[in-house]
C-alpha positions as CSV (number, residue, x, y, z in Angstrom):
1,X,17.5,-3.7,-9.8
2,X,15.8,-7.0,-9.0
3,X,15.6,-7.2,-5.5
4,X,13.4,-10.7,-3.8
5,X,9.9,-10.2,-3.1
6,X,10.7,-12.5,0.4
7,X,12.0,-10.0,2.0
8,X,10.3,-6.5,0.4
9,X,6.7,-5.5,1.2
10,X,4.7,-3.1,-1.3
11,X,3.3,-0.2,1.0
12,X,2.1,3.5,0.4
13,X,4.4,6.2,1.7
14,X,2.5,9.7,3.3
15,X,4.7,12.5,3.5
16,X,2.6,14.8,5.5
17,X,3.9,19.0,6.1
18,X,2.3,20.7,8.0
19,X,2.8,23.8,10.4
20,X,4.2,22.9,14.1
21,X,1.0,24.2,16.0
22,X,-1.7,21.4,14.6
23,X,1.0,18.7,15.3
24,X,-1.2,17.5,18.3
25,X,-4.3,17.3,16.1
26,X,-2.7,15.5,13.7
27,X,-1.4,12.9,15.5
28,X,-4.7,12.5,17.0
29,X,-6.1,11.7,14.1
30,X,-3.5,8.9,13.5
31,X,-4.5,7.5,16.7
32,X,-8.2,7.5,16.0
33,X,-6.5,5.5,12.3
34,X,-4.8,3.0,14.1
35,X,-1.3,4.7,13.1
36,X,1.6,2.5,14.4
37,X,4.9,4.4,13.6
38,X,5.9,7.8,12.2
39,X,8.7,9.6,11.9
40,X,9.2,13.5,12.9
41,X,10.9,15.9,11.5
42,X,10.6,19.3,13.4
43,X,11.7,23.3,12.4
44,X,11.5,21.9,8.9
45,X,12.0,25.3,6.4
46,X,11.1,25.7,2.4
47,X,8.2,27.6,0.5
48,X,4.4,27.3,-0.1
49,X,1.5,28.1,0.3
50,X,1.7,29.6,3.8
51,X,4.5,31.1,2.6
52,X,8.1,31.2,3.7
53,X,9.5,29.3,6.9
54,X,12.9,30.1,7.6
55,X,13.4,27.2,10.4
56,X,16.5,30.0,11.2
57,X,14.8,33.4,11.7
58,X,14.5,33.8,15.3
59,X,11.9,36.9,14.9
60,X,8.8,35.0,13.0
61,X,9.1,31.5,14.4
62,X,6.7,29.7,12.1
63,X,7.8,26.5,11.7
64,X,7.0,23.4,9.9
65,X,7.4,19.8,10.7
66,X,7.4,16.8,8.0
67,X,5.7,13.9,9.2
68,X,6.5,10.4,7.0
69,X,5.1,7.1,7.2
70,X,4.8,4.1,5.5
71,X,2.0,1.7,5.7
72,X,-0.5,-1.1,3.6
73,X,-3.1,0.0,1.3
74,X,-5.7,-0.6,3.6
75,X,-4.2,1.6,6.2
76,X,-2.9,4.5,4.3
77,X,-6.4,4.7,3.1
78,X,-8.0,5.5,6.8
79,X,-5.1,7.9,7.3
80,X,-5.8,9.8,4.2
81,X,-9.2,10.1,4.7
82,X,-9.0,11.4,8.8
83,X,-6.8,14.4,7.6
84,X,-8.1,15.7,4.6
85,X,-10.8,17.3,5.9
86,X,-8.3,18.8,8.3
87,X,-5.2,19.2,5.9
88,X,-6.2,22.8,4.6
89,X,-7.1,23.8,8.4
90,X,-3.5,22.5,9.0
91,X,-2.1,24.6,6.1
92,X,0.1,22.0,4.9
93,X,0.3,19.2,2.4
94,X,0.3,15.4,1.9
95,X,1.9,13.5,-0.6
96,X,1.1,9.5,-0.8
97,X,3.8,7.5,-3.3
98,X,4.6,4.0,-3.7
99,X,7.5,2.4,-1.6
100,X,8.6,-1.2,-0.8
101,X,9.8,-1.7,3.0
102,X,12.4,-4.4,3.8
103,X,10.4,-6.8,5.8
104,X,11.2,-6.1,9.9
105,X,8.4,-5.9,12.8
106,X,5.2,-6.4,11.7
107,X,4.4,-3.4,14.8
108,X,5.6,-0.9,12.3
109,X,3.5,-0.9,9.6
């Protein structure tokens, strides 16, 4: 598929997961980055390195949320570097892939 470079942008997607409790220190790290838009996804479930989460068991709520962005090079480099140090504290992960983004407001990435 051949789509126009007019109206697709080259950009770095950051899946981050990461248990619910360091939320708040996570996204003040993306505020000390210069993050402008994220997307949330809470009570996330699967299996890890922390083990189980079972978004569904209502006597062990330990639940993970899924944080995804997309941003430039330049920027996905600063966010990458303020969590890493933190990202085994957070006991999570971060994955960082190539995407394109259909040009929109410039606010969000």
């Amino acid at each position: 598929m051949v789509l126009l470079s007019e109206i697709l942008i080259s950009m770095k997607r950051i899946e981050i997961v990461i248990n619910e409790d360091s939320l708040d220190d996570l996204l003040e790290l993306f505020q000390a980055a210069n993050v402008r838009g994220y997307t949330l996804i809470k009570k996330a479930g699967g299996f890890g390195s922390t083990g189980e989460r079972d978004p569904d068991d209502y006597a062990l709520q330990q639940n993970n949320v899924i944080v995804v962005l997309a941003c430039e090079d330049e920027q996905a480099e600063k966010v990458i570097l303020a969590i890493h140090p933190k990202l085994k504290g957070f006991g999570g992960r971060c994955i960082v892939s190539d995407c394109k983004w259909t040009i929109g407001p410039a606010v969000s990435y």
